[in-house]
N, C-alpha and C positions, 0 to 999 in steps of 0.2 A: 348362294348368299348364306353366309352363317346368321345364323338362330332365326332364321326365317323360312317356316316348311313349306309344301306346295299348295300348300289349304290354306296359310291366312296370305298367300299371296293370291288365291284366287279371292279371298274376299276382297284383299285389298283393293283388286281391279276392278272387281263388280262394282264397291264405293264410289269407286274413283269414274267407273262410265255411266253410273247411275248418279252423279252430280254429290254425291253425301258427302265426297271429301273434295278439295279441289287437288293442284298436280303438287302445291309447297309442301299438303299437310301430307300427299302419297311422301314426298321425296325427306321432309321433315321423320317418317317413321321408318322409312327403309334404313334412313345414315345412322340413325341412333340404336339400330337393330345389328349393324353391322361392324365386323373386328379390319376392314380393309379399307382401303381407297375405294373411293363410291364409283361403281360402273354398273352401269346400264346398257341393254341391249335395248338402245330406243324404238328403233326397228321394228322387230317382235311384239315388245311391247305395244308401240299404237296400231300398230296391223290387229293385234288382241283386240285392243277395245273399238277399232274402227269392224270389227266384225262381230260386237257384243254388239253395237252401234244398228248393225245392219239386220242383225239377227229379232231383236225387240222391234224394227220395224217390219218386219215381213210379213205379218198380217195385214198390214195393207196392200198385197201384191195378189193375197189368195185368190184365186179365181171364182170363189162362191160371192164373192164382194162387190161392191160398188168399184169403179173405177178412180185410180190414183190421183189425187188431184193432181198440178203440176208444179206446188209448193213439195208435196211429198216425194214424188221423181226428181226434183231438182235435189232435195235433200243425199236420196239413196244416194245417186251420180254423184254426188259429190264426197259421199263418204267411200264410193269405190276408186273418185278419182281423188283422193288425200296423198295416196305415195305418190304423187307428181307435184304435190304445192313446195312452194322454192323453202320451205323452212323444214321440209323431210329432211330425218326423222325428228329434229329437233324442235317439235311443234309446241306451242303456246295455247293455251285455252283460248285465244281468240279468234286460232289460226282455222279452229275444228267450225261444219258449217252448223247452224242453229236447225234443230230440230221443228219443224211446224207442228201447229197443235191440228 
C-alpha cells in the first residue's frame, strides 16, 4: 500500500482488534492513505486479528490456572472456527463472536 509502512499498519490492526477504532474508521484511513483502487487481502487480514484475538486470550488456557469457563471455550472455538462463518472473509463487526468478561 503506498504511504502506509509496516508499523502504522501494525498499529492500525492492534486499534482495530483492540476495539479503539472500529472496521469504517480502519477502512476510512487506509482509502485516504492510498494513490490506487482500495484492495484488501481480507483474508490475511482477519486471520491477523482472529489471532491477536486468540493470542490476548491465552492466559486463560495456562495450566497454572483455574479452569476455562465454558463461556471462554466457546469464545476461543469460535474464533478458531471464524474462517468457516458464511461471511468469510468479508466479515462484519457483528459477525466476530463476543468476547466474555
Amino acid at each position: 500500500m503506498a504511504n502506509i509502512d509496516s508499523g502504522m499498519m501494525s498499529q492500525l490492526n492492534e486499534y482495530l482488534a483492540n476495539g479503539q477504532i472500529d472496521s469504517d474508521q480502519y477502512n476510512t484511513f487506509i482509502t485516504s492513505r492510498t494513490n490506487h483502487v482500495w484492495t484488501m487481502d481480507w483474508d490475511n487480514h482477519n486471520r491477523s486479528i482472529r489471532n491477536t484475538l486468540l493470542f490476548e486470550t491465552d492466559h486463560w488456557a495456562y495450566q497454572d490456572t483455574a479452569d476455562m469457563t465454558s463461556a471462554q471455550i466457546t469464545y476461543r472455538q469460535a474464533l478458531r472456527d471464524i474462517t468457516t462463518h458464511a461471511n468469510w472473509p468479508n466479515l462484519e463487526d457483528a459477525d466476530w463472536p463476543t468476547k466474555p468478561e
